[in-house]
Every structure is written in structure tokens, then in C-alpha cells.
N, C-alpha and C positions, 0 to 999 in steps of 0.2 A: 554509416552506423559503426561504432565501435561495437565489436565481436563481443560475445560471453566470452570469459578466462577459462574455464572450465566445465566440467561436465554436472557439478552441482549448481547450475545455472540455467534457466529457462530459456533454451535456442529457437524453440517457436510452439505457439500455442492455434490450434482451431475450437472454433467457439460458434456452434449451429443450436437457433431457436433460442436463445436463452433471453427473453426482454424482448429489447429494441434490437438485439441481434440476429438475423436471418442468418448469415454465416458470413466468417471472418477467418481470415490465416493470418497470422500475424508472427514476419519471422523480429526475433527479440534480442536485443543488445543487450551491452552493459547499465546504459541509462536508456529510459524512453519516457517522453514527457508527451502524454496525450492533451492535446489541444481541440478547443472546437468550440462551440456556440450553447447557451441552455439547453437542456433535452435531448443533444446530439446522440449520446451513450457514453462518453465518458464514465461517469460514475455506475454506471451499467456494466461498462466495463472491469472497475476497481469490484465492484461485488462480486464478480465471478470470483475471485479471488480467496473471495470471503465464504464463498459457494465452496469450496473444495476443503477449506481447511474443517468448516461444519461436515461436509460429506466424509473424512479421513476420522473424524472424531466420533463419527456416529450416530449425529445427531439430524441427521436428515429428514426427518419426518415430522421433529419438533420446529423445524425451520420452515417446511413446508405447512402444517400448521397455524404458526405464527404468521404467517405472511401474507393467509387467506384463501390457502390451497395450491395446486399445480396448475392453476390457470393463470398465476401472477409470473409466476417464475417464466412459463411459456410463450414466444412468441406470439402474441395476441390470444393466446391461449389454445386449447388443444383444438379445438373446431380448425384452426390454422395451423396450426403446429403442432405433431402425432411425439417429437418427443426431444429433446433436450440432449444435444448429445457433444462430447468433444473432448480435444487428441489435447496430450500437452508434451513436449521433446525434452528432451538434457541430451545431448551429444546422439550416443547410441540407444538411448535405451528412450522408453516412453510409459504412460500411462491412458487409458480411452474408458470412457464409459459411456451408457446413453441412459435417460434417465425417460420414463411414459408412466402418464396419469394414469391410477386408478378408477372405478367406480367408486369407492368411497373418499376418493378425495387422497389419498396417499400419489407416491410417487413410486415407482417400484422400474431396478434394474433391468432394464431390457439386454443388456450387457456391459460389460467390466472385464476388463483384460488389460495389461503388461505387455510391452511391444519393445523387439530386441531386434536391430538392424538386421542381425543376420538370419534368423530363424521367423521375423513378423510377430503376429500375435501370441500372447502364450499367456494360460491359464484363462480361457474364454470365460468367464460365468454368465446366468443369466436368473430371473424372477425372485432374487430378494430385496429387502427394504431398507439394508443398511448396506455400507460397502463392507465388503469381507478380501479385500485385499491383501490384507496383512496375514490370509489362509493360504494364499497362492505359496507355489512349491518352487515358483524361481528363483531364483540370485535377483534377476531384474530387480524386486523390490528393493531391495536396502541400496541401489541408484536410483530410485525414485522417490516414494514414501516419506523418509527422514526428510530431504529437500523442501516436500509441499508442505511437511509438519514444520519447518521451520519458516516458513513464509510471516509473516505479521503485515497485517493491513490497518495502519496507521489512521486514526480519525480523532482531529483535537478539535472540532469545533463548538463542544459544549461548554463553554467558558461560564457558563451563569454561575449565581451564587450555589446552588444546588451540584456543582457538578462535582464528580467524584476526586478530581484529582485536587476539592480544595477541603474534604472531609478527612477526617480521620481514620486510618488503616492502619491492617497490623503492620507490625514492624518486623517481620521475618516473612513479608511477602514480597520477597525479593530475587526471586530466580531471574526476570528478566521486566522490561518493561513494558505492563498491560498495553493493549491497542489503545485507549481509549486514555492514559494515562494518568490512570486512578493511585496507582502504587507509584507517582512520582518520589514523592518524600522517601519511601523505605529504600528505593532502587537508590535513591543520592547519596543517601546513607550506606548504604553501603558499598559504592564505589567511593566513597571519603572516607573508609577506613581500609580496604583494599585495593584498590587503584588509584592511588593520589594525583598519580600525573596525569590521569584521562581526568580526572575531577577538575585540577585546577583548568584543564584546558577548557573545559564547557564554563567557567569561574568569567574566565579570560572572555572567551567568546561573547558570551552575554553582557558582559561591560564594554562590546565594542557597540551594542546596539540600545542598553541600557546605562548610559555611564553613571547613573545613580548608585545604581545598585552594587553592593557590596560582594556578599558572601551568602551563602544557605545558613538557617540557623536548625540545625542537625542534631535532633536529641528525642529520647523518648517522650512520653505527656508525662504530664509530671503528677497527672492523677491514675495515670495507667500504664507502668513502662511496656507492655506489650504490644503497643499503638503507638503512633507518628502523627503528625501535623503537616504540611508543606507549611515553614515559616523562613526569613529571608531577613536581611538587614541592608539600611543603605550604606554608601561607606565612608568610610569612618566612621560610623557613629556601631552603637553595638543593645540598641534597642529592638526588637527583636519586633517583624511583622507579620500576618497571617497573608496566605495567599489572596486572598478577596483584597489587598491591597495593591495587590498590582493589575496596569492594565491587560486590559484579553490580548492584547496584542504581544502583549511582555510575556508572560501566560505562556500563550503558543509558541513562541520562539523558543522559551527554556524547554517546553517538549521539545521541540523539532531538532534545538542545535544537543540536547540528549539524547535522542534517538542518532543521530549520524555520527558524534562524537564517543559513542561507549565503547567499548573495550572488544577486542576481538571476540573473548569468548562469550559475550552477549548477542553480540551480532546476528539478525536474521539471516537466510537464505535470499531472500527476497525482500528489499526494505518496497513497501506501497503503501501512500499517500494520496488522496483525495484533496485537493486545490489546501495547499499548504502553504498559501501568500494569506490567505484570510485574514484579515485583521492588522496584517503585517507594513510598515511604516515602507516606503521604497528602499531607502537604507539596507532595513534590514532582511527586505527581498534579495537586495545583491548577495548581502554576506550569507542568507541560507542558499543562493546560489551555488555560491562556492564551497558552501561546506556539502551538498547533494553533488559535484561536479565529483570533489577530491574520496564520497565515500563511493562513488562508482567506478574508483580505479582498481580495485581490489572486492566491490561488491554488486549485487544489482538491483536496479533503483525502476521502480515504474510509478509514476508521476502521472496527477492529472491537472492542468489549472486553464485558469482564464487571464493570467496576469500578464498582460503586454512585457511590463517589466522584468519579470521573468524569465520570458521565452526568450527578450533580448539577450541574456545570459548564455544560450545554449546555442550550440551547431544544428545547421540545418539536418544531419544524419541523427539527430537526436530524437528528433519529433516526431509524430505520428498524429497524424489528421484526422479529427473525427467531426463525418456531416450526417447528415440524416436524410433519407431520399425515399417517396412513398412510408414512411414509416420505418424504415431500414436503416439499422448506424453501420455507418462503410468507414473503415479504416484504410488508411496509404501512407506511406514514404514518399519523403518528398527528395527530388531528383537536385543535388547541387549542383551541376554543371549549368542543370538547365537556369538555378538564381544565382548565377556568379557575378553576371553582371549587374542583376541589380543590388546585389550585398553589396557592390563599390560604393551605391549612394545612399544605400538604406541600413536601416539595422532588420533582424530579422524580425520583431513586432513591431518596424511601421510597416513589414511587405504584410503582416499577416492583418492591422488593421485597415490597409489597404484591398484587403481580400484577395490577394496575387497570392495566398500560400491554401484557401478553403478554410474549412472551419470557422467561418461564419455567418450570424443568421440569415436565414434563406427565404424567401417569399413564394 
């Protein structure tokens, strides 16, 4: 496993009750590419994710709510599971909470605390509804807090005509780029007028996997200059198209190689992805390969997929194995001395279609 760089980096995360997770420690590199079979907890996993940045923002209750109450969020629910609770590291310092069902159907802090190597827990709280971390009287927070508020949990798989990144949006919603990748067009625009060289390199990029395709066609509507379009051209030519003309799979790529290609001061704390081969031609599996390889040398990257082709890309310290046992998703690292000799004859997804690596389905 390649180490985190630093201390604004996720060094290991515990995660008890939450879903399909009974309890998991999971210490954390630079890259980690979570593997495993349907239902395993992969994407159970990528939501906890999604779980903290809702918890830090306030909106816990609306989430809870939305979701069907704390019996979804909870290990088979609270009859089984009394409460949702779990540790996250940066070097020295840390963050804990536990999270227990209401009678009315709310979720309410059982405790919330800030943890500093040397002194343990600090700023204990207990019985509110929202987190109030940002009241704590430590230093601790501003090495924690800023970190998980800059995490973004990446999901491009709503390509239909309806999906947001092919409507129109304002054109000064541009601080960074939505999860979900609705403010495509305004974010292009404006690294093609302030970042030209990260521009043309996502330009480049996508004509290695798209060679049709030209340029972005980057301008306001022409019935509303406050709004944007996502429109594009092939090249050479300078006819302008809307996004519903490209494939899902073209689509996805120009998110994905935007999201790893943007400019430092865009850049999350934590780039996470949810099976980011979808749709994707093998081709241009390898080449987001390499561009998730080259943005975890300087960031960090946790990945879930199912793509043989992809996992063939990565080192065996990359991976993290996800099975599912009695109803329980177990997470492991896997041991390279112990597959050195069969990486001589194999790649790493024929050992793991082979089922020599776990993470797959089980009877």
C-alpha cells in the first residue's frame, strides 16, 4: 500500500453498524480500489462517505428522513444494531461520533468527539440532532473538519436525456465541480478562460479516447447570457453540438478525465468514485487508469469497481477486497508476497476472476 503524503489525508477509517457493515477498520493509502461481487458493500461503503459530508453540513435528519428513517441507515436495523458509530484518522488527530435511533424516528448523537494522539478524546458531546463540531473549543478541528468538507463523492451514472449535466445551468456556478456533474459546461468554462493549460490537457485527453471529437463549444445561451449549455464540436469542423449527442460513455469519460485532470486549487481532499468503468470502452479503462494512478501521487483516490480491466491496472497494495459473510461486508488487504508467484503467469484480474484474490460471488 502506498502511504497517505500527508496529514490532510485519510490514514484509517472504523465504520461499525452502518448497512451491510457490522464493523470494519480499514487502514488507507493513497489509492484504494475497492473490489468485490454485487451486494458485497462496496457502494455501502462509498456512502458512508456521503454520510459525513450530509452529517458536517447539517443536514442529518433530512437524510434520515429521506431514506426511510434509522432503521435503513442501521445494520439490519436497530432490533440488531443499538447504534451507528465510527472513528476516522488524519495522522494525529481524528474525528468519532455514534449515531442511535430515536422513538420518533430521528437519529440523535449519542456522542461526537475530536481525538488528538496525545491527550485521546477531546470535546466529548452527547444527545443532539445535528453535529455541532464546528462548537468544539480545539485546534483539533481545523485538522479535521476543512478535510471531510472537502471530500466529493463522485457519481456520473445518470447519462439519460434528463440528466443534469445535459440541461442548462447558471453560468457563474462555478466554484468547483458538482458530484453529480450538473455544472459541467459552467466549470469548462471557466477553466478555458483561467486555466488554459489544464483545459487543453483534458482537450488532449479525450481525443485520445474520443478522436472525433474536437473542442467544447463554451459560450453563454444566446437567449439568456446567465446560463450555459454543455455543447462540443467534432474536429475540424465548427458546427456546434448539444450534449445528448454524445455517447454515455464519451459522457462519462469527459467527467471523469475533469474530475482528475482540474487544477490544483479545485481539487478535493478526497477524490471517491463509485464503479467509474461504466459505460466505458476498454480503451478508455486503461487511459482513466492512468490518469486515477497519476492523480493519487500527490492526492487521494478511493475507488469502487467491478472491471476486471481495470483492476488489471493497479498493484496488488492497491486493492481492498470486499465479501460478504452471514450478511456482513469484511474488508482485507491482500498480502503480495503471498501472489508473487502467481503475478509471474497471471495479471491481477485473471487471479481475481479466478477467485485466488476473494471478492467474488459466493454461494
Amino acid at each position: 500500500m502506498k502511504p497517505v503524503n500527508n496529514s490532510d489525508q485519510l490514514s484509517e477509517i472504523v465504520i461499525e453498524g452502518y448497512k451491510s457493515i457490522v464493523h470494519c477498520t480499514m487502514e488507507m493509502g493513497c489509492l484504494n480500489v475497492l473490489i468485490g461481487a454485487n451486494g458485497a458493500g462496496k457502494s455501502n461503503c462509498i456512502s458512508f462517505f456521503r454520510l459525513i459530508a450530509v452529517l458536517l453540513d447539517h443536514r442529518l435528519q433530512s437524510l434520515v428522513s429521506k431514506s426511510g428513517g434509522p432503521d435503513t441507515l442501521l445494520h439490519f436495523g436497530r432490533k440488531k444494531t443499538e447504534a451507528l458509530k465510527a472513528e476516522l484518522y488524519f495522522g494525529n488527530n481524528g474525528y468519532k461520533f455514534a449515531l442511535e435511533p430515536t422513538n420518533d424516528n430521528r437519529m440523535m448523537f449519542q456522542r461526537e468527539a475530536l481525538w488528538w494522539n496525545v491527550s485521546g478524546d477531546k470535546g466529548v458531546y452527547s444527545g443532539h440532532f445535528e453535529s455541532i463540531a464546528d462548537q468544539h473549543k480545539s485546534g483539533i478541528k481545523q485538522y479535521t473538519l476543512p478535510i471531510m468538507r472537502r471530500w466529493r463523492v463522485y457519481h456520473f451514472h445518470d447519462t439519460s436525456d434528463s440528466a443534469k449535466v445535459k440541461q442548462t445551468h447558471r453560468i457563474n456556478d462555478n466554484d468547483y465541480l458538482r458530484e453529480d456533474g450538473s455544472n459541467l459546461a459552467a466549470f469548462l468554462f471557466r477553466l478555458s478562460k483561467n486555466h488554459t493549460s489544464h483545459y487543453k490537457r483534458m482537450v488532449k485527453t479525450i481525443q485520445m479516447v474520443a478522436p472525433f471529437f474536437g473542442d467544447f463549444y463554451l459560450r453563454p445561451s444566446p437567449d439568456n447570457a446567465d446560463f450555459i449549455q454543455l455543447e462540443w464540436t467534432e474536429k475540424d469542423q465548427d458546427v456546434p453540438f448539444k450534449a445528448s449527442e454524445l455517447s454515455d460513455g464519451t459522457l462519462r469519460f469527459i467527467l471523469l478525465a475533469t474530475v482528475m485532470l482540474q487544477p490544483e486549487d479545485f481539487m478535493p481532499s478526497a477524490i471517491i468514485v463509485d464503479e467509474p468503468e461504466l459505460g466505458l470502452h476498454p480503451y478508455a479503462i486503461n487511459v482513466l487508469a492512468e490518469l486515477i494512478k497519476s492523480a493519487s501521487n500527490e492526492h487521494q483516490l478511493i475507488i469502487s469497481t467491478q472491471s476486471v480491466e481495470l483492476v488489471n491496472q493497479f498493484d496488488v497494495e492497491d486493492l481492498i477486497v470486499v465479501d460478504k459473510h452471514k450478511g456482513a461486508s469484511t474488508f482485507k488487504r491482500l498480502d503480495s508476497d503471498a501472489l508473487s508467484e502467481w503475478l509471474e503467469d497471471y495479471s491481477l484480474g485473471e487471479l481475481w476472476k479466478k477467485n485466488l484474490l476473494g471478492g467474488r460471488p459466493q454461494r
